[in-house]
VMD Tcl script that draws the C-alpha trace (Angstrom):
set ca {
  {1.51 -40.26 -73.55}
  {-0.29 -42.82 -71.20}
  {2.19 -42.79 -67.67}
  {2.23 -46.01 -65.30}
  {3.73 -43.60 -62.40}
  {1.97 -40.40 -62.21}
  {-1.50 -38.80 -63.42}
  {-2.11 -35.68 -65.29}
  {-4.80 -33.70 -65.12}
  {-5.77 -30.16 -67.14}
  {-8.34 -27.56 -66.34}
  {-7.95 -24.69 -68.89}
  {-4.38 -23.05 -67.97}
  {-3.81 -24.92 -64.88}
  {-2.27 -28.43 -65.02}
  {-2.10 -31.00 -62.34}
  {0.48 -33.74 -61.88}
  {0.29 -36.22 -59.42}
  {2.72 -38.78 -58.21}
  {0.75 -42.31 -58.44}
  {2.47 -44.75 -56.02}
  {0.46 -44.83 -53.43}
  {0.91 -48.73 -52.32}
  {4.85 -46.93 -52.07}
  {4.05 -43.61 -50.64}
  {5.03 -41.90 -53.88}
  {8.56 -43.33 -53.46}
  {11.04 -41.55 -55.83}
  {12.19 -43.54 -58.69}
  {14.52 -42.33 -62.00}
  {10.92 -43.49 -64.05}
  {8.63 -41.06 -61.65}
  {10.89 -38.51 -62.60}
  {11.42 -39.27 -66.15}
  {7.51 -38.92 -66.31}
  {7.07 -36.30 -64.74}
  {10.00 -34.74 -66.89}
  {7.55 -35.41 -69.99}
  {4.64 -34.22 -68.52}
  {5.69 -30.94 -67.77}
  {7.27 -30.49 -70.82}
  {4.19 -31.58 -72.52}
  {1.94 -28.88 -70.66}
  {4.32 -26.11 -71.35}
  {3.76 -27.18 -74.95}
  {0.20 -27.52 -74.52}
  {0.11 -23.85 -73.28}
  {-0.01 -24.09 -69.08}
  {0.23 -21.30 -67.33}
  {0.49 -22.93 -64.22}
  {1.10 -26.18 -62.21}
  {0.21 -28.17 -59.36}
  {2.38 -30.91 -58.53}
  {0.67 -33.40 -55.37}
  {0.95 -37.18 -54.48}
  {-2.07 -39.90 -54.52}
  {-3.05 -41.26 -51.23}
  {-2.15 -40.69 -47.96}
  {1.24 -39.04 -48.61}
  {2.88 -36.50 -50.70}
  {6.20 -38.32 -50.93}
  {8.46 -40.11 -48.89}
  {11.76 -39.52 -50.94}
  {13.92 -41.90 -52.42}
  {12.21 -45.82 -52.76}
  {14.82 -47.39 -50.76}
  {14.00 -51.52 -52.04}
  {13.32 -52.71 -55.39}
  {9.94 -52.82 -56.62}
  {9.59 -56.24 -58.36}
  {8.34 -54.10 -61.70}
  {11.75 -53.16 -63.42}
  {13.35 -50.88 -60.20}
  {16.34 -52.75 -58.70}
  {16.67 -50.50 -56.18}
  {19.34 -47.95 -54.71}
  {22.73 -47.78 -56.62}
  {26.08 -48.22 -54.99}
  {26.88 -44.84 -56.49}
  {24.23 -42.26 -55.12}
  {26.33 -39.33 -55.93}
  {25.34 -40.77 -60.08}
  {22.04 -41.37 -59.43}
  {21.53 -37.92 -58.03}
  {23.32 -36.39 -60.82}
  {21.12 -38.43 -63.58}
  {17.62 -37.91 -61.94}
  {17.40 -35.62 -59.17}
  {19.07 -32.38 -59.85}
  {17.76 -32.35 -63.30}
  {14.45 -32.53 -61.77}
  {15.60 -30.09 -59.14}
  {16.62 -27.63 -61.58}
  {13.99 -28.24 -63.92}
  {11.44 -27.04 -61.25}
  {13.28 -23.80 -59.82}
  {13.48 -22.94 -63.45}
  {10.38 -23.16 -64.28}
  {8.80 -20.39 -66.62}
  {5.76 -20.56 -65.31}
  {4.47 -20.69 -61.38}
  {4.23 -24.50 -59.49}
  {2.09 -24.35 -56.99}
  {2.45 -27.67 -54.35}
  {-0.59 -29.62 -52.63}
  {1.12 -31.61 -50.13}
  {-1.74 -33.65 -48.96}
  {0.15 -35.73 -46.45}
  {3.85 -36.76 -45.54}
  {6.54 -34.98 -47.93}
  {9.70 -37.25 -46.49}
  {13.65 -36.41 -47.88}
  {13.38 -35.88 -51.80}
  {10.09 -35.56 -51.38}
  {10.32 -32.59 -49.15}
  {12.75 -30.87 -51.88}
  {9.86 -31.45 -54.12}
  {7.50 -29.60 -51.55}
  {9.68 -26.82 -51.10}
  {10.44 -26.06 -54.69}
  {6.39 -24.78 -55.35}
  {6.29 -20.97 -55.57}
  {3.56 -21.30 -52.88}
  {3.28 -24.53 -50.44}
  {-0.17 -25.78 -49.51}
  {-0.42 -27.87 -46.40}
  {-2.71 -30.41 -45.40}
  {-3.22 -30.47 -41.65}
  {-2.29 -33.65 -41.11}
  {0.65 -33.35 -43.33}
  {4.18 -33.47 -41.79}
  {7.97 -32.37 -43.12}
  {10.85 -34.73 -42.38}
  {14.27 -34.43 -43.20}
  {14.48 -37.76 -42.68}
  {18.21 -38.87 -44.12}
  {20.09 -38.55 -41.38}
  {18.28 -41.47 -39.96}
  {19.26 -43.59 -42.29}
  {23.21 -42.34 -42.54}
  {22.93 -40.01 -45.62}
  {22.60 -36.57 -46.14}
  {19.97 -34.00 -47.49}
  {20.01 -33.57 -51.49}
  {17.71 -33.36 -54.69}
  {18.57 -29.37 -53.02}
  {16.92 -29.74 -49.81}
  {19.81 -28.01 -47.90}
  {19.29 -24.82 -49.51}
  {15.48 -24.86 -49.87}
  {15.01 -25.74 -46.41}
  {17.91 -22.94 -45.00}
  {16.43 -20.55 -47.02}
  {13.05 -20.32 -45.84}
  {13.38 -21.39 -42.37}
  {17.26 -20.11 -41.95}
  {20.31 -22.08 -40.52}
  {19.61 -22.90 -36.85}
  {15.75 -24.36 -37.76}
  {17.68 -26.20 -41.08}
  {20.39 -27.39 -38.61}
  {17.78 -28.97 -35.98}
  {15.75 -30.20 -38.68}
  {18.74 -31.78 -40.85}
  {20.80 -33.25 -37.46}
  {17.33 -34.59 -35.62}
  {15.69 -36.17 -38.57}
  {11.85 -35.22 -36.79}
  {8.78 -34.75 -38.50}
  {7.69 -31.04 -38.49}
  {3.94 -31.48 -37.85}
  {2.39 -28.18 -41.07}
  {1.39 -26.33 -38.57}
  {4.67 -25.74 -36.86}
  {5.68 -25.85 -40.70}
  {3.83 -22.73 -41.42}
  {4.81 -20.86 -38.40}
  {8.41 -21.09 -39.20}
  {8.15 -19.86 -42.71}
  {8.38 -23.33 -44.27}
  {5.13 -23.54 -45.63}
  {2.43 -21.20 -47.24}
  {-0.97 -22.26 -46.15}
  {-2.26 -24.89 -44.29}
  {-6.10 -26.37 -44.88}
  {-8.42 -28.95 -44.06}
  {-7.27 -32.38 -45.48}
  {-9.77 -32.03 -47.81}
  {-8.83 -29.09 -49.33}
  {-5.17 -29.12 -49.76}
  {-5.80 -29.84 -53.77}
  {-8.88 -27.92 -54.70}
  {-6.80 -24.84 -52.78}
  {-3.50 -25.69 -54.31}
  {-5.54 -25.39 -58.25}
  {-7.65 -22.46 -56.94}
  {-4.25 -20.65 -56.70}
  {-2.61 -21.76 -59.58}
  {-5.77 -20.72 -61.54}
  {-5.23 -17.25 -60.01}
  {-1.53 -17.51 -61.08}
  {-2.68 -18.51 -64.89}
  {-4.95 -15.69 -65.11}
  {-1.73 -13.38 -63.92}
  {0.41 -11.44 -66.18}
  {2.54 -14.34 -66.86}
  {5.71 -13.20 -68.00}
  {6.14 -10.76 -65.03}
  {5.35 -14.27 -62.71}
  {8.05 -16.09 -64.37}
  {10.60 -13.29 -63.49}
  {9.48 -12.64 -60.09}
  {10.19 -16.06 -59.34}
  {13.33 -16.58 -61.33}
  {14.06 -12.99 -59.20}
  {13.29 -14.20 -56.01}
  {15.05 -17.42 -56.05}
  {18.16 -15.72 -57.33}
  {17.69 -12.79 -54.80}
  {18.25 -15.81 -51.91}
  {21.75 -16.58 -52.77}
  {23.11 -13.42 -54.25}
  {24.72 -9.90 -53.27}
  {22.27 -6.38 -52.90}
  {24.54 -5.10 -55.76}
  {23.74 -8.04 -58.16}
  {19.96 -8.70 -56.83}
  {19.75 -4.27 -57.99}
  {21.01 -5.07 -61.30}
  {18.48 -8.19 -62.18}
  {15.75 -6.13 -60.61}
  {16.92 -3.57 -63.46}
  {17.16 -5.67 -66.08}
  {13.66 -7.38 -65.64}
  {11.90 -4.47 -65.41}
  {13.15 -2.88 -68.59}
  {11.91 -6.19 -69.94}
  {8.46 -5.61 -68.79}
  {8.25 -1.94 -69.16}
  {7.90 -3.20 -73.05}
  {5.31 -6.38 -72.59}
  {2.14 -6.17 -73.29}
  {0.84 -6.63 -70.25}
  {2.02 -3.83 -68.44}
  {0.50 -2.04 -71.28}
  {-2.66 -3.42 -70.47}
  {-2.50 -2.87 -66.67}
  {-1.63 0.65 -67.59}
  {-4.74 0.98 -69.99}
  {-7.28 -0.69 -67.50}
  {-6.02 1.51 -64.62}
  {-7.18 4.67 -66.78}
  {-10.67 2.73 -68.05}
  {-11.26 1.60 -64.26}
  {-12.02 -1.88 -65.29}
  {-9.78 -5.13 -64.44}
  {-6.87 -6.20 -66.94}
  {-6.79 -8.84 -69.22}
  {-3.56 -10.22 -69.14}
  {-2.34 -12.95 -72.23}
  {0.91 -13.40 -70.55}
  {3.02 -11.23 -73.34}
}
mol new
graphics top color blue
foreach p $ca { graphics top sphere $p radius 0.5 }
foreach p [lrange $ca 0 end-1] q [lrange $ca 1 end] { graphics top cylinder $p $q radius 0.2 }
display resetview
């Protein structure tokens, strides 16, 4: 499928996706997320084992496109509450579901929405120059597309309180010493590091990745009891996969395992 709004990219197992606004800052729009809907779903047919999502330009994304775009997009709704229902906690979801790893580049500002979209990578890779902004309080609205919860539970309440109520930008190096971030790299980097990663991911025993971070995200919002029992239950799962056979056979032949993601 040929996309007006994003670009795709594939390198064996890894598959890149790129919001392509730049003129807008990679303003969110129902049709960037519609595309990107596709394209995922499309690689996950295809057979990725891992993505990279990232923006074109000088930002990652500066959340919601506030004015109409003179190319089909009228604009904000009076009903926001319907608009986030339709677009962006699908999309939300969608990514925290994910059954393989997602692996972020943010190569510049990741602003509102856009910061959701940040946060929801597995791991986070900063650009220096990049910046986090919870930015709706400035403009009368609060955070969504699940940036309340991503942002408390990395960073906990009293940073997601100051961050929320002052609506200032979080320089990625102040991002990364609070926890909100993974890595931080030269501007120039933030990509090739961001697929370098994911390629490592790929080459990972893939089911056990896709339950350590279904795990992990549940583990955030959920008792020790309940956290015990899904621990439990996913590792009977992959005390019978075939890779955990394989990391068992390479251990005793000294040699590296070859993991096909079963």
């Amino acid at each position: 499928m040929a996309y007006r709004f994003i670009t795709v990219s594939s390198d064996g197992p890894v598959t890149t996706l790129s919001i392509a606004r730049p003129d807008k800052l990679n303003a969110l729009t129902p049709n960037v997320f519609a595309e990107l809907s596709d394209a995922i779903e499309a690689a996950l047919k295809d057979g990725a084992r891992a993505l990279v999502l990232s923006g074109e330009g000088r930002a990652f994304c500066s959340g919601a496109d506030l004015q109409p775009d003179g190319a089909g997009y009228v604009g904000l709704p009076d009903d926001l509450g319907q608009l986030i229902d339709d677009h962006y906690n699908p999309f939300t979801r969608r990514l925290m579901d994910l059954p393989v790893p997602l692996v972020t580049a943010v190569n510049g500002p990741a602003v509102g929405a856009g910061l959701s979209l940040a946060l929801a990578g597995d791991i986070v890779v900063a650009a220096r120059s990049a910046y986090m902004l919870l930015a709706f309080v400035n403009i009368g609205l609060v955070p969504d597309a699940g940036a309340s919860w991503l942002v408390a539970a990395s960073v906990g309440r009293a940073r997601a309180m100051e961050m929320a109520l002052l609506g200032e930008k979080l320089p990625a190096a102040e991002a990364k010493a609070i926890g909100l971030v993974s890595r931080v790299v030269d501007d120039a980097d933030v990509l090739a590091e961001a697929q370098a990663i994911a390629a490592k991911l790929a080459a990972g025993p893939g089911k056990a990745i896709g339950l350590i971070r279904n795990q992990i995200n549940t583990a955030v919002e959920s008792k020790l009891d309940d956290v015990l029992t899904l621990e439990r239950d996913n590792q009977r799962v992959l005390g019978r996969s075939d890779d955990f056979k394989e990391a068992i056979a390479a251990f005793a032949e000294k040699r590296k395992p070859q993991f096909k993601g079963r």
